[in-house]
mmCIF file of the C-alpha atoms, coordinates in Angstrom:
data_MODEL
# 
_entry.id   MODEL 
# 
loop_
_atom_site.group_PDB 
_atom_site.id 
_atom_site.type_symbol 
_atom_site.label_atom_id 
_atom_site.label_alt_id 
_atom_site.label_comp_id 
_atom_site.label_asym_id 
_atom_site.label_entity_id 
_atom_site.label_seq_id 
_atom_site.pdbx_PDB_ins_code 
_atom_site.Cartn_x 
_atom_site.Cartn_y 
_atom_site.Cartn_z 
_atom_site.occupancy 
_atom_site.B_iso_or_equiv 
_atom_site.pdbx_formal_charge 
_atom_site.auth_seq_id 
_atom_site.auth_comp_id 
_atom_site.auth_asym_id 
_atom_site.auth_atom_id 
_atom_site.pdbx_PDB_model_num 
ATOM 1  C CA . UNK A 1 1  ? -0.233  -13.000 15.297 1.00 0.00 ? 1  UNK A CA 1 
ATOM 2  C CA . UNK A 1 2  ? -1.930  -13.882 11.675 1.00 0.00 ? 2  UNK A CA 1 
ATOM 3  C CA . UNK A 1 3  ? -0.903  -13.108 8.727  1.00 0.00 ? 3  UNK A CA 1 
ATOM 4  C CA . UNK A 1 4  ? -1.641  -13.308 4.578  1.00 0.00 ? 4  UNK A CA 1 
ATOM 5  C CA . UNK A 1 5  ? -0.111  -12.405 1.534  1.00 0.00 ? 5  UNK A CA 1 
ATOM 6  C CA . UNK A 1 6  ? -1.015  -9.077  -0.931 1.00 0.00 ? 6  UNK A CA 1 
ATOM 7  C CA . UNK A 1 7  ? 0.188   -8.146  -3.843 1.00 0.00 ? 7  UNK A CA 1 
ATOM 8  C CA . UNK A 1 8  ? 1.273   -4.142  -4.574 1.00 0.00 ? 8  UNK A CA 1 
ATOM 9  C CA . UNK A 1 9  ? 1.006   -3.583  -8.801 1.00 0.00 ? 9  UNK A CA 1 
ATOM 10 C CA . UNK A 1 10 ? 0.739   0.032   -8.934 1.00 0.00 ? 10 UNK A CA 1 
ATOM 11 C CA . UNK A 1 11 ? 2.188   2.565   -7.485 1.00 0.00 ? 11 UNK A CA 1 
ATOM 12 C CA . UNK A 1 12 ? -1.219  3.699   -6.851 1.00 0.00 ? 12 UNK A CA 1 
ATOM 13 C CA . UNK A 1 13 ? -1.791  0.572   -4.627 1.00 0.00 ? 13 UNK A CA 1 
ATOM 14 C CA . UNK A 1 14 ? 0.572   1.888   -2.234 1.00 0.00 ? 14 UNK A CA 1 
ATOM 15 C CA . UNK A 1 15 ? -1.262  5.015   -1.449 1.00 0.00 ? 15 UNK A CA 1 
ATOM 16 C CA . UNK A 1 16 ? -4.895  2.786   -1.336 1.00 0.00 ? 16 UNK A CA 1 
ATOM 17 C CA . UNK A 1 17 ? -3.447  0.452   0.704  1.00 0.00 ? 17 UNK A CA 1 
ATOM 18 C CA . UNK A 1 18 ? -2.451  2.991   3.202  1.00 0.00 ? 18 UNK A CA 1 
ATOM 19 C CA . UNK A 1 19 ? -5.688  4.642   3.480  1.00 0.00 ? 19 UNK A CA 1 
ATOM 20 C CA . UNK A 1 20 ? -7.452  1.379   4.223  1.00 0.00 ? 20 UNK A CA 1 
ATOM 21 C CA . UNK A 1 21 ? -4.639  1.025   6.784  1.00 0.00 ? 21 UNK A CA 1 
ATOM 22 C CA . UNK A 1 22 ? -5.271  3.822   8.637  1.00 0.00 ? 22 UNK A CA 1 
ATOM 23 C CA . UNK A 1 23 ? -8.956  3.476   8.985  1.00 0.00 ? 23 UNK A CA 1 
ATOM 24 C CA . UNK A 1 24 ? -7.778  -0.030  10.461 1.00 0.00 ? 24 UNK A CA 1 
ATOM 25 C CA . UNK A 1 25 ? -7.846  0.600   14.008 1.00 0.00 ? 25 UNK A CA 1 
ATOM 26 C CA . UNK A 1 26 ? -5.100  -2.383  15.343 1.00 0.00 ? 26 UNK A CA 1 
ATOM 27 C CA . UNK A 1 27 ? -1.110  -2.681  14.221 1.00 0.00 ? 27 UNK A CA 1 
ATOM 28 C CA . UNK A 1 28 ? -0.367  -3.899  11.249 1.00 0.00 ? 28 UNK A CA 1 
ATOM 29 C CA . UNK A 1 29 ? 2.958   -4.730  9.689  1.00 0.00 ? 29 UNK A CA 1 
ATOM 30 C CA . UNK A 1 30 ? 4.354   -5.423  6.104  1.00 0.00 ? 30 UNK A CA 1 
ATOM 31 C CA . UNK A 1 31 ? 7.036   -8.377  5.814  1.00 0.00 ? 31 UNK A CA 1 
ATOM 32 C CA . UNK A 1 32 ? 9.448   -8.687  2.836  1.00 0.00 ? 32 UNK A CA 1 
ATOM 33 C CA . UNK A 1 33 ? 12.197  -10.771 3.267  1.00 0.00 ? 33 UNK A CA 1 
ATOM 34 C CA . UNK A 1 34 ? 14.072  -10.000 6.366  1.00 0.00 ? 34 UNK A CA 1 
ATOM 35 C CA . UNK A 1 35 ? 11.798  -6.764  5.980  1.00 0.00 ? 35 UNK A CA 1 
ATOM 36 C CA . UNK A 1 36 ? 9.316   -5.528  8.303  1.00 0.00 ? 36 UNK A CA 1 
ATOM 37 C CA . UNK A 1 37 ? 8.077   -2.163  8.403  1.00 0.00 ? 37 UNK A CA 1 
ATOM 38 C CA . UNK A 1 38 ? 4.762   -0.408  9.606  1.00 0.00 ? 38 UNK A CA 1 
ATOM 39 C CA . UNK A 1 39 ? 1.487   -0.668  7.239  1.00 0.00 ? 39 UNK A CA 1 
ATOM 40 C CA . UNK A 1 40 ? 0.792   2.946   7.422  1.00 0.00 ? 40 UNK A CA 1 
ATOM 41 C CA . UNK A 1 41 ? 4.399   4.243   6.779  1.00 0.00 ? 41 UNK A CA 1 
ATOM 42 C CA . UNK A 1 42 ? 4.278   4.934   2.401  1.00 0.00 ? 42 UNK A CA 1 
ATOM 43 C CA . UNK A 1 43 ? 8.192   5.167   2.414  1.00 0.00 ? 43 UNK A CA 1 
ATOM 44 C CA . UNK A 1 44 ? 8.730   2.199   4.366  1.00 0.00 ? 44 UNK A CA 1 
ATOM 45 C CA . UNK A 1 45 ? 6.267   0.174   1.443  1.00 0.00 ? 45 UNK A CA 1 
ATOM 46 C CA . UNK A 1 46 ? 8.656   1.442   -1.007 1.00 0.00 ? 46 UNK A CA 1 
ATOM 47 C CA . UNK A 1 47 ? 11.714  0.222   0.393  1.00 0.00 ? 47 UNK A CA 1 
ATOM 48 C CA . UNK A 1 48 ? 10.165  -3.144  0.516  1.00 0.00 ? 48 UNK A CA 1 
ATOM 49 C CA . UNK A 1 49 ? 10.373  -5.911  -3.161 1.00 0.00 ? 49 UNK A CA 1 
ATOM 50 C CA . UNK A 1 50 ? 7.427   -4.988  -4.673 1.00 0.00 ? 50 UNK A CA 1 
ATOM 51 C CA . UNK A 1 51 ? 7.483   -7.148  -7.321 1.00 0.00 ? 51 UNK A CA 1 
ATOM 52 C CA . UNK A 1 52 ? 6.293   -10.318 -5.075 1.00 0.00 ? 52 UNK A CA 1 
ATOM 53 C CA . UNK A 1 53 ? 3.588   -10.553 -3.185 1.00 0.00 ? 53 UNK A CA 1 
ATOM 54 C CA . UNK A 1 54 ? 4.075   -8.891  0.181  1.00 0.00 ? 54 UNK A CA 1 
ATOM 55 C CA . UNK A 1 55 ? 3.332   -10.339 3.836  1.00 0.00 ? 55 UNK A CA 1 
ATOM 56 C CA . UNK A 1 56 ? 0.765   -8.565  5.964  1.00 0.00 ? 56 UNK A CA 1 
ATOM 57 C CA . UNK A 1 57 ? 1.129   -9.297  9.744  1.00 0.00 ? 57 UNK A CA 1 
ATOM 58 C CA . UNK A 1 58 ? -1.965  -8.679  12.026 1.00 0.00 ? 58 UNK A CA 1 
ATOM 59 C CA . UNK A 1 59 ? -1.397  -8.712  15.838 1.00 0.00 ? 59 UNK A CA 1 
ATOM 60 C CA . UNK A 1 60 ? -4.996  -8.842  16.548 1.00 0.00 ? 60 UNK A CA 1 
ATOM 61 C CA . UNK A 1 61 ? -6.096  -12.385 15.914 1.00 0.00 ? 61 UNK A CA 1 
ATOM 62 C CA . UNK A 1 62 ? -9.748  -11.808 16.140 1.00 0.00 ? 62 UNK A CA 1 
ATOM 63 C CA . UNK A 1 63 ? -9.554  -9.103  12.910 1.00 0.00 ? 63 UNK A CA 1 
ATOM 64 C CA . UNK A 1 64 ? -7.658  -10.966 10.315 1.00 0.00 ? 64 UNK A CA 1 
ATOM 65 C CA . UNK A 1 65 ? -11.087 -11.383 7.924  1.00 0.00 ? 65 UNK A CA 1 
ATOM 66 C CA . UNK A 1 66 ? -12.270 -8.095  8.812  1.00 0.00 ? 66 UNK A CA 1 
ATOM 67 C CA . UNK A 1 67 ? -8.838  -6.814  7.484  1.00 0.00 ? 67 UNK A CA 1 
ATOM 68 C CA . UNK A 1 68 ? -8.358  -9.209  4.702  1.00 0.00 ? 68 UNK A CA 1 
ATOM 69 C CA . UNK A 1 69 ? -12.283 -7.856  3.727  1.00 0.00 ? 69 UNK A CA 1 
ATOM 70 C CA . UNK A 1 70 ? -11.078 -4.000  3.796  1.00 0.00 ? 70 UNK A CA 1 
ATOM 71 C CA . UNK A 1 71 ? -7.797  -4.772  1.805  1.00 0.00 ? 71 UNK A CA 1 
ATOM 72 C CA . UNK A 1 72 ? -10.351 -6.836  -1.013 1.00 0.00 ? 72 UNK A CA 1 
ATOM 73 C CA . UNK A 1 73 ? -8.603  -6.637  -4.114 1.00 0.00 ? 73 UNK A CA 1 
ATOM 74 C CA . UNK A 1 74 ? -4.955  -6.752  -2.808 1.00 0.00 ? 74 UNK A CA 1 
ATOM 75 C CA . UNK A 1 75 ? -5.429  -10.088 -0.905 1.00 0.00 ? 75 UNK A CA 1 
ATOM 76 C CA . UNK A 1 76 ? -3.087  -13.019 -2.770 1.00 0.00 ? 76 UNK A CA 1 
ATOM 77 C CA . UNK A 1 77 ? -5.538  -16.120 -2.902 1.00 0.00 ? 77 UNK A CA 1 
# 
């Protein structure tokens, strides 16, 4: 498992960053502390610190740069 840092700054950015998580086709899951909760799932994004940047957790280690490619702008450098 791989995983890289995003950062949310609109609410907006919750409901893009969904989309591009659903036409993802492997699990993907959002870390926030002792948070975890399911990429696709918009209410479980909103329960998580959005103020920081946000840990995305990809079990397929052969896709991280194709995902880190279809999030773009939302990837923390």
């Amino acid at each position: 498992m791989k995983s890289f840092a995003i950062q949310i700054k609109q609410i907006d950015d919750v409901y893009a960053l969904v989309n591009a998580l659903v036409a993802y086709d492997g699990a993907v899951d959002l870390c926030s502390g002792r948070y975890v909760v399911d990429g696709r799932s918009i209410l479980g994004i909103f329960s998580l610190d959005l103020r920081q940047p946000v840990n995305v957790q990809v079990h397929k280690d052969e896709d991280v740069e194709k995902l880190k490619s279809l999030l773009g702008d939302f990837v923390v450098a």
